[in-house]
N, CA, C and O atoms as a MOPAC input file, in Angstrom:
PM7 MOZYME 1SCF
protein

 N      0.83700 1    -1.16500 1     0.00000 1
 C      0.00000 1     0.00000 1     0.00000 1
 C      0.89200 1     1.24100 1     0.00000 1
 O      1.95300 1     1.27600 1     0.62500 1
 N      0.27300 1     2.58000 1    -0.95400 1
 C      1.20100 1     3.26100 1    -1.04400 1
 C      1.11500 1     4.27200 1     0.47800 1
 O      0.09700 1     4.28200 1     1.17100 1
 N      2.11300 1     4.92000 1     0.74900 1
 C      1.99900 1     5.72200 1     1.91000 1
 C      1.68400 1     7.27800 1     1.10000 1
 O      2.23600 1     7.59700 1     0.04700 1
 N      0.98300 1     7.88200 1     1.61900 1
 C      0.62900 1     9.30200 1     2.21300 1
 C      1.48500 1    10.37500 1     2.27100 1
 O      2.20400 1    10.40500 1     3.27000 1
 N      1.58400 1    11.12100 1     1.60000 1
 C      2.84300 1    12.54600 1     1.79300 1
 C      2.76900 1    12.61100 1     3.55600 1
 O      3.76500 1    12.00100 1     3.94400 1
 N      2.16000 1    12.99600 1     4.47000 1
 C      2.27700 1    13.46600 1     5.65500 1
 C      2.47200 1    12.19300 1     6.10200 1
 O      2.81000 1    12.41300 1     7.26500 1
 N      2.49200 1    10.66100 1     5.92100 1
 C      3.07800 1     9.78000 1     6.86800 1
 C      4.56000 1     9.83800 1     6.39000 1
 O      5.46700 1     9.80500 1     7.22200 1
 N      4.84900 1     9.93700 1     4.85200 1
 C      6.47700 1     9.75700 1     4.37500 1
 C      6.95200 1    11.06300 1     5.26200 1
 O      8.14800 1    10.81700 1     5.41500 1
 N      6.76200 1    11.98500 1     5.75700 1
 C      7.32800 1    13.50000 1     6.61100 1
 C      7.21500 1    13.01000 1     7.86800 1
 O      8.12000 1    13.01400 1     8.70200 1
 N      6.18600 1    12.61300 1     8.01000 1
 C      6.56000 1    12.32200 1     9.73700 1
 C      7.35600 1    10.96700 1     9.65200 1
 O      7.67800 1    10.69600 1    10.80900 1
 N      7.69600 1    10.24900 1     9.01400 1
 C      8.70300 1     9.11400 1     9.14900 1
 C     10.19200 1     9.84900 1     8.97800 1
 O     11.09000 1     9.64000 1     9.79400 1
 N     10.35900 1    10.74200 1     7.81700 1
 C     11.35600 1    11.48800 1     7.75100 1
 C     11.85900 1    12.07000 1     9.24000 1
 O     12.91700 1    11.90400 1     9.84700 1
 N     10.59500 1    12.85500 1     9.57800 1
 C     11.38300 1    13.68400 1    10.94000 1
 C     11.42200 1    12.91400 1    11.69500 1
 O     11.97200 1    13.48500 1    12.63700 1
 N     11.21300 1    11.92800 1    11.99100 1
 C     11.24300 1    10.83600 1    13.00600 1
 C     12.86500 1    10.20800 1    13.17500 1
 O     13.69400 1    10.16200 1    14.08500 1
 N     12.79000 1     9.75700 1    11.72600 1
 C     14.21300 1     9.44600 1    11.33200 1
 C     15.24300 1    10.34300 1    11.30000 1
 O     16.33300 1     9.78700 1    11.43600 1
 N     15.30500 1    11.79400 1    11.14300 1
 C     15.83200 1    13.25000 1    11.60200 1
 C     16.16900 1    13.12800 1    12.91400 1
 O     17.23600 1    12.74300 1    13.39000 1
 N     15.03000 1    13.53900 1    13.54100 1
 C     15.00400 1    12.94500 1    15.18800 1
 C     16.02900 1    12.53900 1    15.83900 1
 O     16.80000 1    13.12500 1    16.59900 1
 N     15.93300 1    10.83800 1    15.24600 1
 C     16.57800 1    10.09900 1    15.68800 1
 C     17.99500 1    10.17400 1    15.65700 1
 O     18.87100 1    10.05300 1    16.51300 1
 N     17.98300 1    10.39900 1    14.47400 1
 C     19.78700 1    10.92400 1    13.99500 1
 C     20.57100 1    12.14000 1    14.80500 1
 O     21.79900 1    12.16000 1    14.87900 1
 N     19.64100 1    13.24900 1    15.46200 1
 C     20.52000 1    14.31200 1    15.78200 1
 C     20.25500 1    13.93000 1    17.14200 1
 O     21.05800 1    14.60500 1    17.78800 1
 N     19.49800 1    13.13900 1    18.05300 1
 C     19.47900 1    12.32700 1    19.29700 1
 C     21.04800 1    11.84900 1    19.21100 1
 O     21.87100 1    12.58500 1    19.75500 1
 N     21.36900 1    11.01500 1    18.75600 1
 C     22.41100 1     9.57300 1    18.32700 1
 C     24.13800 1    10.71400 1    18.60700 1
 O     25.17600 1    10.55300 1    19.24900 1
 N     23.59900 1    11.76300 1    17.73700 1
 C     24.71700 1    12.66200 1    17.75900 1
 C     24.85100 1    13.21200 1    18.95700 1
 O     25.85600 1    13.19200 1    19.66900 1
 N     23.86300 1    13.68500 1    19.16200 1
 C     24.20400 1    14.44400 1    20.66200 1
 C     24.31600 1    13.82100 1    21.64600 1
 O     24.81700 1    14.32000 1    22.65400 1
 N     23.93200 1    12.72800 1    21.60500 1
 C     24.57800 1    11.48200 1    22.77900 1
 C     25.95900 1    11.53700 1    22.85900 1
 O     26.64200 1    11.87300 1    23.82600 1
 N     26.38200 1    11.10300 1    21.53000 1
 C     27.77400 1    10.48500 1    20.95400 1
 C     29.02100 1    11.90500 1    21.73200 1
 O     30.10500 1    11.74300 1    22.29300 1
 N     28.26600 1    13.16700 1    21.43700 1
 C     29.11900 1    14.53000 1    21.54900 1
 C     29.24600 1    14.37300 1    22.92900 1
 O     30.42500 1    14.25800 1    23.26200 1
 N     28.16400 1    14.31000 1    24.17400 1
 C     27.94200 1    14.80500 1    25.26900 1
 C     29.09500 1    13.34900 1    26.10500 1
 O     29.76400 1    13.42200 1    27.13600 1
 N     28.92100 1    12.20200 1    25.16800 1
 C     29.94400 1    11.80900 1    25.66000 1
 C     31.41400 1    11.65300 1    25.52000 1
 O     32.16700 1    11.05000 1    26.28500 1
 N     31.78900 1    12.46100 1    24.13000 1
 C     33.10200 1    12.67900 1    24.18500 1
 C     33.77400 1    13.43900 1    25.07100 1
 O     34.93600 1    13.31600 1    25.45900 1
 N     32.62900 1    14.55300 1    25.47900 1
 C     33.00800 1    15.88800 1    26.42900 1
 C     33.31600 1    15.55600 1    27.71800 1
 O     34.13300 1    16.02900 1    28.50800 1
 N     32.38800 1    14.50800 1    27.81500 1
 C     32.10000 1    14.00300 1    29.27800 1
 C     33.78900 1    13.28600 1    29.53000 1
 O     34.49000 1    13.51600 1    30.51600 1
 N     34.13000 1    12.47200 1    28.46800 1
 C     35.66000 1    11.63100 1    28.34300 1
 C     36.56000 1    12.89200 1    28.39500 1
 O     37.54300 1    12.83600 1    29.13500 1
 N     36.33100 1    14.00300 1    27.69900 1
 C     37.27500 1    14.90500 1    27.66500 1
 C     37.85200 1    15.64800 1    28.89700 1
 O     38.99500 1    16.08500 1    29.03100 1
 N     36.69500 1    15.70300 1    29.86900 1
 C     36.22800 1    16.57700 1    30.81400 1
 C     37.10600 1    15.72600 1    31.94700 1
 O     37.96700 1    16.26700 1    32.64100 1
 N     36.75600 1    14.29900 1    32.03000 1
 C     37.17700 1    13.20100 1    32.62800 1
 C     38.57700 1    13.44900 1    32.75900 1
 O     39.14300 1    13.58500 1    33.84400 1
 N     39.30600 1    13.52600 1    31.28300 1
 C     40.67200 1    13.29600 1    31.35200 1
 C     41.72200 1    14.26200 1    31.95700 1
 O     42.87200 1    14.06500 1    32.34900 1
 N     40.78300 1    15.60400 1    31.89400 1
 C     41.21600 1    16.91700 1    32.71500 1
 C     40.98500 1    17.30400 1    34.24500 1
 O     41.57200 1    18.27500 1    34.72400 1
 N     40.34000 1    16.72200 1    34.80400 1
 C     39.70600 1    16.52400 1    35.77300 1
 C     40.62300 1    16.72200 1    37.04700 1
 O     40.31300 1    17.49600 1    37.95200 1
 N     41.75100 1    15.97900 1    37.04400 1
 C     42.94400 1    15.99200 1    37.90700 1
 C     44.17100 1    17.19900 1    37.32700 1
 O     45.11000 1    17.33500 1    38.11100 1
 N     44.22100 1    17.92500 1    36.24900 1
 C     44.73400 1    18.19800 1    35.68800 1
 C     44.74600 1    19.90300 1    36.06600 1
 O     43.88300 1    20.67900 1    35.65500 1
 N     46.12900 1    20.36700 1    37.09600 1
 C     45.87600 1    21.58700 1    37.77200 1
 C     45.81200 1    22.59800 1    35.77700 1
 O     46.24800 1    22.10500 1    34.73700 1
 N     45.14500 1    23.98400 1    35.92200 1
 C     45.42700 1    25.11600 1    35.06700 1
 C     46.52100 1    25.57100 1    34.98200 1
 O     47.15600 1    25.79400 1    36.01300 1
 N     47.13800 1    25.88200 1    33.54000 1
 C     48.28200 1    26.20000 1    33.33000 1
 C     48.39500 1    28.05500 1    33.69100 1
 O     47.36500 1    28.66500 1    33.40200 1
 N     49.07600 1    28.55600 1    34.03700 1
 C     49.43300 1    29.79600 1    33.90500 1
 C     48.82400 1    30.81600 1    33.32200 1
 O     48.81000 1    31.90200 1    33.90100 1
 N     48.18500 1    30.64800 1    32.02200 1
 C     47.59900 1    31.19200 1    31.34500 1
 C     45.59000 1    31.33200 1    31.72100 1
 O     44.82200 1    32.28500 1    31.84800 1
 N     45.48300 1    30.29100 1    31.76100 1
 C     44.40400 1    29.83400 1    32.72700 1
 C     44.28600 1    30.65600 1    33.84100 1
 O     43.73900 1    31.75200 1    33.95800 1
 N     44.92700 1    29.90900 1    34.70300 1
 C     44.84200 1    30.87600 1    35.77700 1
 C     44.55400 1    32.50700 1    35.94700 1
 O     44.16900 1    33.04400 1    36.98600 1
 N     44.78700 1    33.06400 1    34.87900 1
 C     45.04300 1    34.34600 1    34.45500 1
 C     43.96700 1    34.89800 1    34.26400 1
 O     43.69400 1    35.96500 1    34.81600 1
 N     43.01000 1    34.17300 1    33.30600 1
 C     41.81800 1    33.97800 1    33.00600 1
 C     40.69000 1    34.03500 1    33.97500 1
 O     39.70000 1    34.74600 1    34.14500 1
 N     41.12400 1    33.21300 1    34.42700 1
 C     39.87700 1    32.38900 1    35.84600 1
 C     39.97300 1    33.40600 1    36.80700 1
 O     38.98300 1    33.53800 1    37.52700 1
 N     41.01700 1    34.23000 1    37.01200 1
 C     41.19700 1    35.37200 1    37.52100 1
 C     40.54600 1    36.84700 1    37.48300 1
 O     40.09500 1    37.53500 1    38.39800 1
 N     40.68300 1    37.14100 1    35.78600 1
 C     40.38300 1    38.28200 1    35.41500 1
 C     38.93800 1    37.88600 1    34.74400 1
 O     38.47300 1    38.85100 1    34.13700 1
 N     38.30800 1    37.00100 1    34.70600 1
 C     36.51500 1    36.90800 1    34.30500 1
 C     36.11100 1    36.36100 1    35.58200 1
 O     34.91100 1    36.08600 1    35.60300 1
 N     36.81100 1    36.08900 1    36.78200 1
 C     36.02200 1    35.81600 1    38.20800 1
 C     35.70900 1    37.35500 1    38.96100 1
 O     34.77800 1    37.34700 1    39.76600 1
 N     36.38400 1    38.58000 1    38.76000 1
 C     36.57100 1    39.85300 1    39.01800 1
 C     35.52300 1    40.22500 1    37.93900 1
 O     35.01400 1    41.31500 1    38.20300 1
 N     35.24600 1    39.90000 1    37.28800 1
 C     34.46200 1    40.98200 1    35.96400 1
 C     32.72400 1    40.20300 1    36.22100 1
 O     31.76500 1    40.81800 1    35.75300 1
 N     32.51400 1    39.05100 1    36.87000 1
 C     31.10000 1    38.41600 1    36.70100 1
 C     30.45800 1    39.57600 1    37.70900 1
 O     29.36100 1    39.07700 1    37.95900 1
 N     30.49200 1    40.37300 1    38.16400 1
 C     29.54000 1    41.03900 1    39.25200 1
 C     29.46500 1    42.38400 1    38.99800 1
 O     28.87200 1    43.13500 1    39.77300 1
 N     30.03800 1    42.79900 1    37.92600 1
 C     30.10400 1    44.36600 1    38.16600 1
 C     29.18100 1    44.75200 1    37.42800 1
 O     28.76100 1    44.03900 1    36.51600 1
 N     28.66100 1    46.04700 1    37.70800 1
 C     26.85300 1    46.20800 1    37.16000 1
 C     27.05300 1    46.89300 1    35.92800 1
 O     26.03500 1    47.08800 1    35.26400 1
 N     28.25700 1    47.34800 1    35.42200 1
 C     27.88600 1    48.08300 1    34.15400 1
 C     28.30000 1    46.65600 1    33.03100 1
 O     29.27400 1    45.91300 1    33.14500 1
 N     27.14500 1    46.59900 1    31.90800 1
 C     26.96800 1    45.54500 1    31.00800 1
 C     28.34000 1    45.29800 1    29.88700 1
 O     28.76800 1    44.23700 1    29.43200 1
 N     28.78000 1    46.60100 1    29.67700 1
 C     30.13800 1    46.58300 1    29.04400 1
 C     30.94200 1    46.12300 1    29.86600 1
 O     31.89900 1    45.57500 1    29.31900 1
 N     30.96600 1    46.10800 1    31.33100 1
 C     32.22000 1    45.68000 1    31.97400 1
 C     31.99100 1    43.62600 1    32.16900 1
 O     32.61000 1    42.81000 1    32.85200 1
 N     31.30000 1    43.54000 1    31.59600 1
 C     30.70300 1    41.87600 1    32.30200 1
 C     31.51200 1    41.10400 1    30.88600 1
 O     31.88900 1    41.69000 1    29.87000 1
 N     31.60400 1    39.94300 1    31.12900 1
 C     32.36000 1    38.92500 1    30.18700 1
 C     31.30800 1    38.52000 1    29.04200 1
 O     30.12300 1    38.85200 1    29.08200 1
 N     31.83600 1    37.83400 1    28.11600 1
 C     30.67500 1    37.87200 1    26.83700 1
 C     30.39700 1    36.02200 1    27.71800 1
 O     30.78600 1    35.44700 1    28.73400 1
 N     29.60300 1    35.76200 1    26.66100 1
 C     28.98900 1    34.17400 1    27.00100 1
 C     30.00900 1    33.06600 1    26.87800 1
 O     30.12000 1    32.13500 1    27.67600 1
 N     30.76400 1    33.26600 1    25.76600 1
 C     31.94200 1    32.42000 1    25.45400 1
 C     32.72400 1    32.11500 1    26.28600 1
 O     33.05600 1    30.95200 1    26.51200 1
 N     33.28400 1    33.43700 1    27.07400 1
 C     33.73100 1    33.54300 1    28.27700 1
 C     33.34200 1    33.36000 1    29.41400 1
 O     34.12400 1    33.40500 1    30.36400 1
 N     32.23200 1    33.15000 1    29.53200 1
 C     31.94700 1    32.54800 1    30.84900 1
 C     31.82800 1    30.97600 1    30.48500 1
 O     32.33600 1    30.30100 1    31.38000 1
 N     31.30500 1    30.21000 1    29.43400 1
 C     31.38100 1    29.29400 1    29.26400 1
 C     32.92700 1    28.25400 1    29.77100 1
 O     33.21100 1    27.24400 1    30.41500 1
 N     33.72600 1    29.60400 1    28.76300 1
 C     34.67700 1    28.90100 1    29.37900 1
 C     35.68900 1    28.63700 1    30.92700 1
 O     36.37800 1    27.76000 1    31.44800 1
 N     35.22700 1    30.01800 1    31.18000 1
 C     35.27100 1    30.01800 1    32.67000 1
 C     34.74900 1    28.89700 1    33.69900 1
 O     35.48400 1    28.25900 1    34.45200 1
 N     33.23100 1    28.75600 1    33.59300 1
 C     32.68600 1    27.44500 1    33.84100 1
 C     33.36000 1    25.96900 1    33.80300 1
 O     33.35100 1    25.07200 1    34.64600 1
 N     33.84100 1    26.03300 1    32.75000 1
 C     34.78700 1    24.98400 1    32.03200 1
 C     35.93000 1    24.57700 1    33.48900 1
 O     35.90600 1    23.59000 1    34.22400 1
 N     36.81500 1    25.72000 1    33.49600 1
 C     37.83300 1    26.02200 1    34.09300 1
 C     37.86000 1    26.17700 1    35.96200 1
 O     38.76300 1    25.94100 1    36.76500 1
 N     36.83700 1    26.53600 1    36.10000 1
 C     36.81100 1    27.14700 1    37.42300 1
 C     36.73400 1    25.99500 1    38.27300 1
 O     37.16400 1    26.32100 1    39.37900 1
 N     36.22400 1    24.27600 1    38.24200 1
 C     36.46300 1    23.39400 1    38.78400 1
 C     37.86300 1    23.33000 1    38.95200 1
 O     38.30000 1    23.01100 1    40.05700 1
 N     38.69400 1    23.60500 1    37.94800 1
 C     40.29500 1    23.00400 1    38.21000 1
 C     41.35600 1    23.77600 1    39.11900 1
 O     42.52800 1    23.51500 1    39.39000 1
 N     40.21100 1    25.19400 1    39.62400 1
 C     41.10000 1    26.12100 1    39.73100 1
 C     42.08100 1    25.77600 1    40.95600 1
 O     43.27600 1    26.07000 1    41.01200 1
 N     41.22000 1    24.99100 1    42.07000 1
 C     42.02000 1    24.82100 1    43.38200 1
 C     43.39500 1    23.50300 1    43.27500 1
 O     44.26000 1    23.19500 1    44.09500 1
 N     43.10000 1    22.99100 1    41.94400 1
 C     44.00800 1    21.59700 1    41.80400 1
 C     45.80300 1    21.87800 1    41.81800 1
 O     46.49900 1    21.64900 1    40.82900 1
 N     46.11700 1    22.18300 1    42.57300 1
 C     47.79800 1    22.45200 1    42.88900 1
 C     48.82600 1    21.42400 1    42.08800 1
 O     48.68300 1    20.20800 1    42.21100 1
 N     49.61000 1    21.85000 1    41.46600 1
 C     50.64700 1    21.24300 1    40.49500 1
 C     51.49300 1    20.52100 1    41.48700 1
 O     51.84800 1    20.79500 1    42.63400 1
 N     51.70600 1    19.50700 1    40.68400 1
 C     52.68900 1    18.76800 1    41.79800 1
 C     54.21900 1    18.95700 1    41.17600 1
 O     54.60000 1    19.06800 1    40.01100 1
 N     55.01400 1    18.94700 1    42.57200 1
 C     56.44700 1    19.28200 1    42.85400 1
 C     57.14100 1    18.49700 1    42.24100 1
 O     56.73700 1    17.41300 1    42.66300 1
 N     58.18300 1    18.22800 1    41.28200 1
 C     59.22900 1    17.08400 1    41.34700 1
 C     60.03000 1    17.32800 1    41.99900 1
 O     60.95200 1    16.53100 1    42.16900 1

């Protein structure tokens, strides 16, 4: 039996769906491995620098002085590692 324009579209987006599900699984767990592997891993110098000068800038009330989104993202990113102390040889 032949199918229906609106059942072949909703099988399409279904199958769409499914596909950008599959992906964003696949991503959230590379990040998650990525995230993992850094985890113990104190901030380099540069970092630090960072985590510094956008931890000073999140509160201040004028909108030009505040960090863009990117930057806090990555701040976010970063700000778990901040207390992790480098070890001595």
């Amino acid at each position: 039996m032949a199918k229906g324009q609106q059942q072949l579209q909703d099988e399409g987006d279904k199958a769409r769906k499914n596909g950008v599900d599959a992906k964003n699984r696949a991503d959230a767990k590379r990040a998650a491995t990525i995230a993992a592997k850094l985890a113990k891993t104190p901030l380099t110098d540069a970092e630090q620098v960072f985590v510094g000068l956008i931890a000073s800038k999140m509160n201040n009330g004028r909108h030009v002085d505040k960090p863009s989104a990117a930057n806090i993202l990555k701040y976010s990113k970063l700000v778990g590692r901040k207390d992790i102390k480098p070890e001595e040889e």
